[in-house]
C-alpha positions as CSV (number, residue, x, y, z in Angstrom):
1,X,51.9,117.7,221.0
2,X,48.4,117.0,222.6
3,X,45.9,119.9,223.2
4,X,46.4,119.7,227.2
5,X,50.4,120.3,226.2
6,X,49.1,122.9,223.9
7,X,47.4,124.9,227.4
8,X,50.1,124.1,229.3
9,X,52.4,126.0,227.4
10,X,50.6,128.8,226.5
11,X,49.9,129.6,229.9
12,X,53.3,129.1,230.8
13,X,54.5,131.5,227.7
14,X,52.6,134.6,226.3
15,X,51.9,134.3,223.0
16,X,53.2,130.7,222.5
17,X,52.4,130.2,218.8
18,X,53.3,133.4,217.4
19,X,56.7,132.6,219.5
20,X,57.6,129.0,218.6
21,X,55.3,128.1,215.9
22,X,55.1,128.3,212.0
23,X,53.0,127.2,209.1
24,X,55.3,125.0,206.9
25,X,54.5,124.0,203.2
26,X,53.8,120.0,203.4
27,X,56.1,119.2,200.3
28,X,58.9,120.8,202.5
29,X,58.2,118.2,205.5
30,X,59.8,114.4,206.1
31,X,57.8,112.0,207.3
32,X,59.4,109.1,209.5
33,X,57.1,106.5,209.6
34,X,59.2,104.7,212.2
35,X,59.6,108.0,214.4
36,X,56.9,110.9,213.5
37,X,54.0,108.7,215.5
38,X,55.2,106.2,218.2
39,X,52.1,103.8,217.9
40,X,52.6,100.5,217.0
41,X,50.7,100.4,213.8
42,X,52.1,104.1,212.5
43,X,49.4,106.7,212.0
44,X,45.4,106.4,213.5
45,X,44.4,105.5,209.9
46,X,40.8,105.5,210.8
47,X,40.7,109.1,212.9
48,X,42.2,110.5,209.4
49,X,38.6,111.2,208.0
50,X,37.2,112.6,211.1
51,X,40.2,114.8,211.5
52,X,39.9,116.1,207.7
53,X,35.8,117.2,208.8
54,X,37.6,119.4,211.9
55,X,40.4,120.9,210.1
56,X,38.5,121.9,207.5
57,X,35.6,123.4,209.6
58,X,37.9,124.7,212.7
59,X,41.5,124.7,210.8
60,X,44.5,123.3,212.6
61,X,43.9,123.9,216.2
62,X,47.0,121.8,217.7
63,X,50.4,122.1,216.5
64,X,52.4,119.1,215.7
65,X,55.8,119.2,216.8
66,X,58.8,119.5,214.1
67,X,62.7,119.1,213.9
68,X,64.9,121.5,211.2
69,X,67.0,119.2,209.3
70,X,70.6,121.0,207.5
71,X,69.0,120.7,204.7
72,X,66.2,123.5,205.1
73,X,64.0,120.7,205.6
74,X,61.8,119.9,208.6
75,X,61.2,116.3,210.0
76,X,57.5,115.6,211.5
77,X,58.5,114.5,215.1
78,X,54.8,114.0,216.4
79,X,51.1,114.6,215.2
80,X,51.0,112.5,211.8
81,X,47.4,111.9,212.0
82,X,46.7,116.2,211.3
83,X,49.2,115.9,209.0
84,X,47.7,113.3,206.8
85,X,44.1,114.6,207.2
86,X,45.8,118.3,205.9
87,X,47.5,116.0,202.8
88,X,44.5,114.2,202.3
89,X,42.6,117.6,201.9
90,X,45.3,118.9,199.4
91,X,44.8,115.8,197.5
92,X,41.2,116.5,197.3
93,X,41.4,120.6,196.8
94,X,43.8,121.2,193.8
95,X,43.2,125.1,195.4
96,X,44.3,124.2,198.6
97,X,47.5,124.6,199.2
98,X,48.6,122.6,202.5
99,X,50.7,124.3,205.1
100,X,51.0,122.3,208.6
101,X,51.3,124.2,211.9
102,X,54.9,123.8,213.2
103,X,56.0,124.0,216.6
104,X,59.8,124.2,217.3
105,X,59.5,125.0,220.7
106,X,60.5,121.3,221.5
107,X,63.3,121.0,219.1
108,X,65.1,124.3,220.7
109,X,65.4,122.5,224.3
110,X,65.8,118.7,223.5
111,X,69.6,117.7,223.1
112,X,69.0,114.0,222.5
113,X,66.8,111.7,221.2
114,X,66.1,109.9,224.0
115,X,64.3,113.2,225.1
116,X,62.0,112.9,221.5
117,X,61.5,109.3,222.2
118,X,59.7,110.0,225.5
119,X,58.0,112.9,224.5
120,X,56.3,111.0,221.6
121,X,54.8,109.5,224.4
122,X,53.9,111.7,225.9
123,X,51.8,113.1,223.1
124,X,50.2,110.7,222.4
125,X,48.8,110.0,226.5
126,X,46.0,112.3,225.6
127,X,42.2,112.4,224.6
128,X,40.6,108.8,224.6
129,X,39.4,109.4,221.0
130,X,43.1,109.1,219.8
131,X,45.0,107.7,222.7
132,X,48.1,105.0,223.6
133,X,46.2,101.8,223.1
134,X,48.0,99.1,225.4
135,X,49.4,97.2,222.1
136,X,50.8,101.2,221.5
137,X,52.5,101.8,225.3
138,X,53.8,98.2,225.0
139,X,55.5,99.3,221.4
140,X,56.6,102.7,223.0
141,X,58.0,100.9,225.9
142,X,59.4,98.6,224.1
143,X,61.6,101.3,221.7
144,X,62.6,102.8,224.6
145,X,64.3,99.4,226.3
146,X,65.9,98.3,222.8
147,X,67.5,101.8,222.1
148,X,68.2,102.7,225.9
149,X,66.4,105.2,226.2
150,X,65.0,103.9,229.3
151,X,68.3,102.8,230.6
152,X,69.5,106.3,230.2
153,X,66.8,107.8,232.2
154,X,67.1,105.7,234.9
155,X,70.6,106.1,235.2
156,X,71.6,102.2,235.9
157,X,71.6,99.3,233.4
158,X,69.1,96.6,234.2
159,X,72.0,93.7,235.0
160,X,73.3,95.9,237.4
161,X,69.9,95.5,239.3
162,X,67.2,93.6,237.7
163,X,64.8,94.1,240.3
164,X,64.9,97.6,241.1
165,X,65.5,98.5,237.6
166,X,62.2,97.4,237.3
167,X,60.9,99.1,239.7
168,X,62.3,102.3,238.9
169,X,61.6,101.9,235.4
170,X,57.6,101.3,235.9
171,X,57.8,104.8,238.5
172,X,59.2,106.5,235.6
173,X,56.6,105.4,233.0
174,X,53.5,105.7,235.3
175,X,54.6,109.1,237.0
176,X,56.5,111.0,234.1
177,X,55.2,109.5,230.8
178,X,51.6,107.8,230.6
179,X,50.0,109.5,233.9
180,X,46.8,109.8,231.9
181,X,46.7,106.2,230.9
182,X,44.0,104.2,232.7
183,X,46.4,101.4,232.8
184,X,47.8,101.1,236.7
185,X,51.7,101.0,237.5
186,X,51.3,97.4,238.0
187,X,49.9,96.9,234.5
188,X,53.1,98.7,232.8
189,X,55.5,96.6,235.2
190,X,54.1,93.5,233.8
191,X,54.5,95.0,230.1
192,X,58.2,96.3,231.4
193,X,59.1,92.6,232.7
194,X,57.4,91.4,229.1
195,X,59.6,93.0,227.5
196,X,62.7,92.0,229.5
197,X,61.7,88.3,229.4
198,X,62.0,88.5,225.8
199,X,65.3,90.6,225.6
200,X,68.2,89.5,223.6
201,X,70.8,90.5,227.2
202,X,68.6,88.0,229.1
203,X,68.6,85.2,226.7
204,X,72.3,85.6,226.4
205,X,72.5,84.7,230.2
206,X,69.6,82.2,230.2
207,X,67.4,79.8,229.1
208,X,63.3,79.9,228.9
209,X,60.9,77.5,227.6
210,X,57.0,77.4,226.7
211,X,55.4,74.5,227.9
212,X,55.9,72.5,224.9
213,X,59.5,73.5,224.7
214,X,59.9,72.2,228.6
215,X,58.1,68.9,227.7
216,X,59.8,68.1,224.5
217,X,63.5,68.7,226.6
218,X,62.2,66.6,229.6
219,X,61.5,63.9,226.8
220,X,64.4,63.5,225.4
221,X,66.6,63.7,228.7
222,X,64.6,61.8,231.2
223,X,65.4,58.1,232.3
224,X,61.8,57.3,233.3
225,X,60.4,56.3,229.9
226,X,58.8,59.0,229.7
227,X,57.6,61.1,226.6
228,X,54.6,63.2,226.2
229,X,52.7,66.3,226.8
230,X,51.2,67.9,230.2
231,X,49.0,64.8,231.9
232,X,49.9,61.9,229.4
233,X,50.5,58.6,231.6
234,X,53.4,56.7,230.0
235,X,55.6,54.0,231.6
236,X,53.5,54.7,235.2
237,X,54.6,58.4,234.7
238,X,52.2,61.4,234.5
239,X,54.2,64.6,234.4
240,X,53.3,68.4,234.5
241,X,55.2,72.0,234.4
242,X,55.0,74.4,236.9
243,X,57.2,77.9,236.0
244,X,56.1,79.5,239.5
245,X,54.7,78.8,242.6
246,X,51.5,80.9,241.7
247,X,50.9,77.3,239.4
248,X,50.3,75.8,243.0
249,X,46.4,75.8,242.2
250,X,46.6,73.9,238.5
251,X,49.3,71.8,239.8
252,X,47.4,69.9,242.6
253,X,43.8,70.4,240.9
254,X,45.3,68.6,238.2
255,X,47.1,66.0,239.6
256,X,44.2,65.4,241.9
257,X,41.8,64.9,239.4
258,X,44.2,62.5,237.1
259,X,44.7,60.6,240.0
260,X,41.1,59.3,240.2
261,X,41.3,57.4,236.9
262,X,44.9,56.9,236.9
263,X,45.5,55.6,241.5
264,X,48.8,53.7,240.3
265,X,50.6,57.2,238.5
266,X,53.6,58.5,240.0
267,X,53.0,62.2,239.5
268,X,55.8,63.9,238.4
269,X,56.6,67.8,238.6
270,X,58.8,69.5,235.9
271,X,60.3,73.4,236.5
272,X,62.3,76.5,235.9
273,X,61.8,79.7,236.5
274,X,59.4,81.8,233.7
275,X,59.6,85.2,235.0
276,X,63.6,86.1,234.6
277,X,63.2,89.7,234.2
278,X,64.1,91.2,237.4
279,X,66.4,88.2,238.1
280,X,69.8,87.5,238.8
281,X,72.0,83.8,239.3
282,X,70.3,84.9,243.5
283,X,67.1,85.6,242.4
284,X,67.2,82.5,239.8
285,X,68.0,80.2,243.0
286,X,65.1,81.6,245.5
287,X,62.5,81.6,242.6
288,X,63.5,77.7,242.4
289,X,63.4,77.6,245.9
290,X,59.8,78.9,246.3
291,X,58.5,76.6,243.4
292,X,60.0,73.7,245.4
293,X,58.5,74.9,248.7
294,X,55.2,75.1,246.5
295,X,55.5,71.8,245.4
296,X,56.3,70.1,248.5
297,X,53.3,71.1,249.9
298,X,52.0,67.9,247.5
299,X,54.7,66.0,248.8
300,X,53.5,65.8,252.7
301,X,49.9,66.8,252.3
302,X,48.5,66.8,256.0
303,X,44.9,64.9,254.1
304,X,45.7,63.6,251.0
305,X,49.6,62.3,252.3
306,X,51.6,62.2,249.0
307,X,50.1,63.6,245.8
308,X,53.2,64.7,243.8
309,X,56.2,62.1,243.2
310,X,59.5,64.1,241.9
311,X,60.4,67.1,240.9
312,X,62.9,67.9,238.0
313,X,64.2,71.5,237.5
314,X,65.0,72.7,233.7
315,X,68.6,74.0,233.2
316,X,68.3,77.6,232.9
317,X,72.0,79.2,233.3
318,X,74.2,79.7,230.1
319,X,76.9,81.2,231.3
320,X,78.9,82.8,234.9
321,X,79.9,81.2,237.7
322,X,77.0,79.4,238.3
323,X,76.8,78.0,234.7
324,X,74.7,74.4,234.7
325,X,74.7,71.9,231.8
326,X,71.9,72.6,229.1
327,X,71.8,68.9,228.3
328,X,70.2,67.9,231.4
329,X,67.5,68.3,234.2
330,X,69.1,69.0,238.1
331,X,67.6,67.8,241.4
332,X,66.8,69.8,244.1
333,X,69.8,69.0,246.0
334,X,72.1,69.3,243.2
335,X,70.6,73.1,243.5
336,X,71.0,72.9,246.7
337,X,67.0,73.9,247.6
338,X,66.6,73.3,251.2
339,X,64.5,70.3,251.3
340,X,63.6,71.0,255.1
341,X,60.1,69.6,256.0
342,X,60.0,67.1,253.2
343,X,60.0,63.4,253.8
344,X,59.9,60.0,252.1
345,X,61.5,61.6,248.8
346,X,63.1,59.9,245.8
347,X,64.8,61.2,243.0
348,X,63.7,64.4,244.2
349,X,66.5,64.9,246.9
């Protein structure tokens, strides 16, 4: 636990520590490296020193919080920088003999371990000398996705409603877990749909590419002669990958600008969606839609006329009722994207 826990629960129960804590010999303690600090790098290795000065000048203030195994034993469930600062003292004091303040007070009202999981976190939203780093509420986040912790608290799986999943998923986090962080809701939504976007249940169900991945597919499918990277000009052919319609700006800047040495280019637009997290087959199709609606803006530009020559959507879904071929790129009509407003096409209907 953190020292503002610590308050909290003193105030809330009389004599706390003499209650639901105990000193407990370090050689009769386990250490979990994967589960006694939820950071993603383990332990603060560097606060270790500075936490040997206070212990040994002020004691063990804090409690860390502690599990009783069958065996007599008792598993470190949080605080394993104090603990290695009191080992590392032992190690240097032959006389000392290293006891760690237990508190069970946690291990007599938790059931599960989803309950641990999210208290871990909780510990460690605290004092900005040891706090979550971002790269440690990503990791803690990340544990909690993968072993459903988060699932659980929500009380609906993420396929059921990818968006609001989301949603309620980021509320939790901010509100209940990291409420000290200075990292806004919208901050641990994008880490939440990182997370997603890289989830094995979503790449079951489909398909993402980086850029190169999109270029090197377009490559080897495409009947224009085409082959390349973003902005090579090959057989009169100058393509470029959008993955949202917030690539609006880079798209026509770019094409604008190729344009002037290269006036005879057809530029060409490749696609698919990049942000899948909160999205179903639905939200797949109106993602596509609003790229095309993005990209059509190049199509009938009211100054420049047409900037943009076709656009080629990346296969995305594996599997379902709206399963496409993974062997080659679709048109917007064989999506069936409304095309309304958009004249003198190609390929691209």
């Amino acid at each position: 636990m953190n020292r503002k826990m610590l308050e909290e629960l003193e105030k809330k129960i009389p004599n706390f520590k003499t209650k639901h804590c105990e000193w407990v010999d370090i050689d009769n303690m386990i250490v979990d490296e994967a589960n006694s600090q939820i950071r993603k790098n383990g332990k603060v290795a560097a606060k270790v020193p500075g936490m040997v000065i206070d212990i040994e000048q002020h004691g063990q203030q804090v409690p860390g919080c502690g599990r009783r195994l069958p065996n007599g034993q008792v598993e470190l469930k949080d605080g394993i920088t104090r603990f290695s600062a009191i080992k590392d003292i032992g190690d240097s004091n032959e006389s000392f003999h290293g006891q760690f303040l237990v508190s069970f007070y946690h291990d007599g009202i938790f059931d599960t371990n989803d309950e641990w999981i999210i208290h871990q976190a909780k510990c460690n939203d605290h004092e900005p000398s040891t706090a979550n780093t971002s790269q440690d509420i990503r990791y803690q986040i990340n544990k909690m996705y993968v072993k459903g912790t988060l699932t659980r608290m929500i009380g609906f799986k993420h396929a059921e409603d990818p968006k609001e999943w989301i949603k309620s998923a980021s509320n939790f986090l901010k509100e209940e877990v990291y409420t000290r962080s200075p990292l806004t809701k919208e901050s641990i939504k994008n880490i939440v749909k990182g997370i997603i976007n890289k989830s094995l249940p979503v790449g079951e169900r489909y398909e993402n590419y980086t850029k190169s991945e999109g270029f090197e597919f377009f490559s080897k499918v495409n009947t224009l002669g085409w082959s390349g990277t973003a902005g090579n000009v090959v057989a009169g052919h100058c393509v470029y990958a959008v993955t949202g319609a917030g690539d609006e700006k880079d798209l026509m800047g770019n094409a604008y600008r190729k344009s002037g040495d290269h006036p005879h280019a057809k530029f060409d637009v490749i696609a698919w969606v990049g942000d899948l997290s909160d999205k179903d087959d639905s939200g797949l199709a109106q993602a596509r839609q609003r790229i095309y609606d993005m990209y059509s803006k190049g199509v009938s530009h009211p100054k420049f006329g047409r900037m943009l020559n076709d656009i080629y959507f990346l296969p995305q879904i594996k599997s379902g009722p709206n399963e496409e071929d993974m062997l080659t790129f679709y048109t917007p009509r064989e999506l069936g994207i409304n095309l309304a407003g958009v004249r003198n096409l190609t390929l691209a209907i």
